[in-house]
C-alpha positions in Angstrom: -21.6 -16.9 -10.5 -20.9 -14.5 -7.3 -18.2 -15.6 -5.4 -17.4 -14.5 -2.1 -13.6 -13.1 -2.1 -13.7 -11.8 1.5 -15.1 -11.8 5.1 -13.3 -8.6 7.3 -14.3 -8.1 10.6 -12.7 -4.8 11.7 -13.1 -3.8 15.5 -13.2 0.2 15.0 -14.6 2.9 12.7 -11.0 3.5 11.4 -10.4 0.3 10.7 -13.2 0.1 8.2 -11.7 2.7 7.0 -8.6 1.4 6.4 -10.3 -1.9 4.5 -12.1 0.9 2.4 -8.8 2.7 1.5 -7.2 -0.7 0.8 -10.4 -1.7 -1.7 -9.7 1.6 -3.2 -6.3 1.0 -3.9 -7.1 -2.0 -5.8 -9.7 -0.9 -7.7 -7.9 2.3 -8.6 -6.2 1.5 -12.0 -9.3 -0.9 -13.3 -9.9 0.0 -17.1 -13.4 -0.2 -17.2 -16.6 0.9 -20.4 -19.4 1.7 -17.7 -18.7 2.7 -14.2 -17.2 1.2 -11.7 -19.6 0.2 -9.1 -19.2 -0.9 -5.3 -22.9 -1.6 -3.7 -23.0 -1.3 -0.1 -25.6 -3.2 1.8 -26.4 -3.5 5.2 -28.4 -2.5 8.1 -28.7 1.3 9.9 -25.1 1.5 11.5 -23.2 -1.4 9.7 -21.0 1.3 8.6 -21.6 1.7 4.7 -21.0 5.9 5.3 -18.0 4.9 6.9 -16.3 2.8 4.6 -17.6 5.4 2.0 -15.5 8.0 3.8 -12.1 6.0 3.9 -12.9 5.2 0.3 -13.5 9.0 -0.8 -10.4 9.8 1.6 -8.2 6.9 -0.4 -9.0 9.3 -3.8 -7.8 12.4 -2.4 -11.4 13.9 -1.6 -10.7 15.9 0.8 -14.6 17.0 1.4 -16.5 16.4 4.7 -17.8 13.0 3.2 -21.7 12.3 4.7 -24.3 10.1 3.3 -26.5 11.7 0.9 -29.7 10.6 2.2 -31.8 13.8 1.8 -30.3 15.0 -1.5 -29.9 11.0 -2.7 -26.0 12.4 -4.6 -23.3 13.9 -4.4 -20.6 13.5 -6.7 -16.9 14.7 -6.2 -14.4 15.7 -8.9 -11.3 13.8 -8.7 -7.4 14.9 -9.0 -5.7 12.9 -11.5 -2.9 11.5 -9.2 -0.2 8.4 -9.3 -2.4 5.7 -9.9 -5.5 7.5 -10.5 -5.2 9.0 -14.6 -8.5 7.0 -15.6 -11.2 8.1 -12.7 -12.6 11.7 -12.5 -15.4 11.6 -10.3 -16.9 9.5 -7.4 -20.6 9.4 -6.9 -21.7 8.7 -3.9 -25.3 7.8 -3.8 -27.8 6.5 -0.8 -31.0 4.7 -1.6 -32.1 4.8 1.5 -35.5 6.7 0.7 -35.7 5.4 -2.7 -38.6 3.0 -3.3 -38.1 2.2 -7.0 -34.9 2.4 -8.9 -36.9 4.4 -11.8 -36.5 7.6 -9.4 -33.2 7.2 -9.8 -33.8 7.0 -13.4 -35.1 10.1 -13.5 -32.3 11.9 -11.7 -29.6 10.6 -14.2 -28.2 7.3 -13.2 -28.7 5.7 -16.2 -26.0 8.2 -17.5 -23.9 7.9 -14.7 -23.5 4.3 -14.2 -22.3 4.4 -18.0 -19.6 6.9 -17.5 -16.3 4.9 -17.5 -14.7 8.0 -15.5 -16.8 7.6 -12.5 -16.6 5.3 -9.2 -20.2 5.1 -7.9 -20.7 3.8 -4.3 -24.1 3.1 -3.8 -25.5 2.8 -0.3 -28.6 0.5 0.8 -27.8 -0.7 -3.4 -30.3 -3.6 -2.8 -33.0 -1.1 -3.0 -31.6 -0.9 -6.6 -30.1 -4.0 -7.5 -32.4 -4.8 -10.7 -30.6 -1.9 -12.3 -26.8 -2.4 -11.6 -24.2 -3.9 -13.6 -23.8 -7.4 -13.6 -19.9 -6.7 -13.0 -21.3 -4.3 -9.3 -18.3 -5.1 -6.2 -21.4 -6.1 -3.8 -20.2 -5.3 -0.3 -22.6 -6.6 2.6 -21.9 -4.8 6.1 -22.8 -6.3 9.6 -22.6 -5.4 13.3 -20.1 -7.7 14.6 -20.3 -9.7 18.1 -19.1 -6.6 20.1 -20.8 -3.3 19.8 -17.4 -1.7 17.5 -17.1 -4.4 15.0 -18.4 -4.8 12.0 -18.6 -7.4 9.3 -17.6 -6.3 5.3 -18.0 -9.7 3.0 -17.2 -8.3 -0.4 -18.5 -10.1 -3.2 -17.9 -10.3 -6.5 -19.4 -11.6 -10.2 -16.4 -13.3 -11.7 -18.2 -14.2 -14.8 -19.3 -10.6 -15.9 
């Protein structure tokens, strides 16, 4: 069953940052045996690289955070900080030019997504949605009325 937990409109960049770096915040103590995985979906400019920078920001990477498109990953090594003993690295991975998950396969993700020290935010994730975990935070980004906003509905499977 997915249920929707949350519609955010935010009306500037930093503000989707600052939803990012609260979603960070919450997920940052989950105790997890796979991955944790947030799937960002949405259009060209809904603002998936921009939430992914406030989230990367939240964990202390201090990196200039841009979306992977060309080199499909990046991963970054995480400090452990207050609140943060359990994850050690954040993936962050785009799909954009991916046009079957089993490339993905190929490079690894299969290993990654079963790494209970890594955070893996996955941009244009509906490309791969056959191979995430049931348990994936699905977040869906939008252009909002006006040309700054944006839309985040975050979903999430409460019965994996």
């Amino acid at each position: 069953m997915v249920i929707c937990m949350a519609i955010i409109t935010t009306k500037h960049w930093k503000e989707t940052q600052k939803v990012a770096a609260l979603l960070a915040s919450e997920v940052r103590g989950v105790e997890t045996t796979h991955a944790l995985v947030i799937a960002l979906n949405g259009e060209l400019g809904a603002g998936k690289t921009t939430f992914t920078q406030g989230f990367c920001r939240a964990f202390g990477v201090r990196e200039n955070v841009t979306s992977p498109t060309f080199v499909l990953m990046k991963t970054y090594q995480l400090r452990p900080v207050q609140n943060n003993r359990h994850f050690r690295h954040l993936v962050h991975i785009d799909c954009y030019r991916i046009e079957d998950a089993v490339e993905l396969l190929h490079l690894g993700l299969d290993d990654i997504l079963a790494d209970p020290d890594a955070i893996v935010l996955i941009e244009w994730a509906n490309r791969i949605k056959n191979i995430l975990p049931d348990d994936a935070i699905v977040l869906e980004l939008g252009h909002g009325e006006k040309p700054n906003e944006r839309t985040i509905e975050i979903q999430v499977d409460i019965t994996a």
